[in-house]
N, C-alpha and C positions, 0 to 999 in steps of 0.2 A: 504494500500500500504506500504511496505517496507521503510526504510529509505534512503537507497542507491538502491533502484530500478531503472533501467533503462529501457525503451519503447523504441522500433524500431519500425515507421513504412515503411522500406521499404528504402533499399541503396539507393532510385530516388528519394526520398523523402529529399527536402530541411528543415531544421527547421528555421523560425525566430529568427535573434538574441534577438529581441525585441518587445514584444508585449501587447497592450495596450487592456484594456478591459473595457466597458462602462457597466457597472452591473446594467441594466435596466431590468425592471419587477416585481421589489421586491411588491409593492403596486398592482398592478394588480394580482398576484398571489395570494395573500390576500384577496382581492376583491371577487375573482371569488369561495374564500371557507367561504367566509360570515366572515370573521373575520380581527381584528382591521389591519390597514395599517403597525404597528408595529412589527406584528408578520413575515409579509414578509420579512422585514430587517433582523430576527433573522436568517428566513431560508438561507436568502440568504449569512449572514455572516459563513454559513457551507461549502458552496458552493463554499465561496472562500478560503475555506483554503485546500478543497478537491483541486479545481482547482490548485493552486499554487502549493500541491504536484506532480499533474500530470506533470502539465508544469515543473517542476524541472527533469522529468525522463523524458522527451522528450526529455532535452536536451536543455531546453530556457534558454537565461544567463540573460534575462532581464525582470519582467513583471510589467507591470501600471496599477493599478486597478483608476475609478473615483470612490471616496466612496461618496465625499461631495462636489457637485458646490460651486462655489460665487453666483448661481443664487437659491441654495435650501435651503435657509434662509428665500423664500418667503411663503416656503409652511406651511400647517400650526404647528403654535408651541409648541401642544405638539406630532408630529410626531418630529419635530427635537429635543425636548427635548429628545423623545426615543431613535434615532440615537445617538446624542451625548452619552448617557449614554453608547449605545451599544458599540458603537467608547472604551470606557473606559472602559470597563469589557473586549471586546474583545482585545484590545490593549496588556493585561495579558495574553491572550493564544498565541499573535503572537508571543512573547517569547519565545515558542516552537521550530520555527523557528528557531531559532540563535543555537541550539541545533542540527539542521540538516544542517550547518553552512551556513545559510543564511542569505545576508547582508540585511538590512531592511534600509528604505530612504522612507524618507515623502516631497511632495511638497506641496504647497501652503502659502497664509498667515495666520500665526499660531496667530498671533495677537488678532482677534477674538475670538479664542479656549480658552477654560478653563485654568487658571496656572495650575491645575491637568495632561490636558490632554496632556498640553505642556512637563511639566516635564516629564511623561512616554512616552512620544513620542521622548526627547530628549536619556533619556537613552537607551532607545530601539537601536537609532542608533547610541549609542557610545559603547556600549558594542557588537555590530556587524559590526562595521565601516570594520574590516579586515579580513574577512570572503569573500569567495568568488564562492559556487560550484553554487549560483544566485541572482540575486538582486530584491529584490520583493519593488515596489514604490508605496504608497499609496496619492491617489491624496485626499486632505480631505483641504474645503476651499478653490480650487482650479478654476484655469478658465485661458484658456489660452491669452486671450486679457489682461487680469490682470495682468498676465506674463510677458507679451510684454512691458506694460506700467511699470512694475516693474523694466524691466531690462532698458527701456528708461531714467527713472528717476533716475538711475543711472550713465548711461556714461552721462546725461544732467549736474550733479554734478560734475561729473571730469573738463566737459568743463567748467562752472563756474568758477571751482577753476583753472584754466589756466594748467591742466595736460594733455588734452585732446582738439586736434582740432575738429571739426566736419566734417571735408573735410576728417580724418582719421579713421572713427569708418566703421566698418567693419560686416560679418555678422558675420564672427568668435567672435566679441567681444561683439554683442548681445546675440552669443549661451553662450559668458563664464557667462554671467550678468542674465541669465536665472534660474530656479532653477533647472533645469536638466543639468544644466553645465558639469558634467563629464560624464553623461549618453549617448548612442548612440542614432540615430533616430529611430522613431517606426517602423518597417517593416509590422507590419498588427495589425488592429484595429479590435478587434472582440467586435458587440453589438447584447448582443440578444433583446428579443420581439418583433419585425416586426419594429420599429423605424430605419428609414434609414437615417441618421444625425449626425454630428460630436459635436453638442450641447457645442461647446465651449474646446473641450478635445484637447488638446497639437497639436493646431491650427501651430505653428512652427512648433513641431519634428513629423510632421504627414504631412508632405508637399509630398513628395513620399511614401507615408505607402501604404498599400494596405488592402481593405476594405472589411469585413466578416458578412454578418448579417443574422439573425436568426430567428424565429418567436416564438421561445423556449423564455419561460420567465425564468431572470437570476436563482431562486430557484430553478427551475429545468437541468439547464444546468450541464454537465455530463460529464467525461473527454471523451467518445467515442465522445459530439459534439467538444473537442478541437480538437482532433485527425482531423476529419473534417476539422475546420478551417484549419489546418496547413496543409493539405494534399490538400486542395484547392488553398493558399496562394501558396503551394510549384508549383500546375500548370501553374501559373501567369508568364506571362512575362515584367520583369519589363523592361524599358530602360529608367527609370529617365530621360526623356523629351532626349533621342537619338533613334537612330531606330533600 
């Protein structure tokens, strides 16, 4: 695809501002060709750079990948030792990105994560912080009750130190305390592999999203299935709890 490509599907056709993507399948596509659970991740790590280009000429200004639960630390360790390393060699080609001037933004708690991975993670979004043609957000460590409790433990701080009532906290001021603080809500969550479940992904900014799923395992997914997604998304009627 081009650098500056643009995709039409159809003037009726609405695009989400913002959309989130549960990158499920990688291990089972592996599975199903006899070979290590590792190699799935690899594929699937093509797939989302294809994806992101796509979604960038559709015309998405936002998109959230899940790369790395708080819950996928259980699984076993040397599948995450190979993810992690991936996360760090890949982390060098998203660079690319910033080149197609896309801002790049990672959520979750980095604490956990390598000083390595930390460091390239932090440059990555300082040298694209002002870039703007789309914002690609990489959920790594991430979980959104984590979130919640992240951003609680913080106005619960203010209120300690006598800055902050608690009769005045707001939702507005849980969204600012959040890590997606200046991001918009998700308009549509697309998860492939037949997995119908929100598994803990941006539990707040997914409160009105609208839900796409697939039986397509993520290493195979295709920009004709985003197309799909969005062309499905764009038939939806939302009314955000009015009629």
């Amino acid at each position: 695809m081009a650098k500056d490509e643009k995709i039409s599907l159809g003037e009726n056709v609405s695009v989400p501002v913002h959309v989130g993507v549960i990158m499920d399948g990688n291990g089972r596509w592996a599975k199903k060709r006899g070979l290590p659970r590792k190699f799935g991740h690899r594929e699937g790590a093509k797939t989302f750079r294809a994806i992101t280009r796509h979604a960038k000429a559709l015309g998405i200004q936002y998109i959230t990948y899940y790369a790395f639960s708080t819950e996928n630390w259980k699984r076993p360790k040397d599948e995450v030792d190979a993810i992690m390393d991936l996360f760090e060699k890949y982390l060098d080609e998203v660079r690319d990105f910033i080149e197609e001037n896309i801002r790049v933004r990672f959520i979750g708690d980095r604490t956990r994560l390598s000083e390595n991975l930390q460091r390239k993670m932090a440059s990555v979004e300082e040298d694209s912080k002002d870039f703007d043609s789309m914002t690609l957000v990489l959920a790594i460590n991430y979980g959104g009750r984590d979130e919640i409790c992240h951003a609680a433990k913080k106005l619960a701080q203010q209120v300690k130190e006598g800055k902050l009532e608690p009769e005045d906290i707001t939702m507005d001021m849980i969204e600012r305390n959040l890590y997606t603080e200046e991001i918009p809500p998700v308009d549509l969550v697309i998860r492939p592999s037949g997995e119908q479940r929100l598994s803990n992904f941006m539990i707040w900014q997914a409160a009105y999203a609208e839900f796409y799923y697939t039986n397509i395992l993520w290493p195979d997914f295709k920009g004709s299935d985003l197309d799909k997604a969005v062309i499905a998304y764009s038939e939806r009627n939302r009314r955000f709890g009015g009629v």
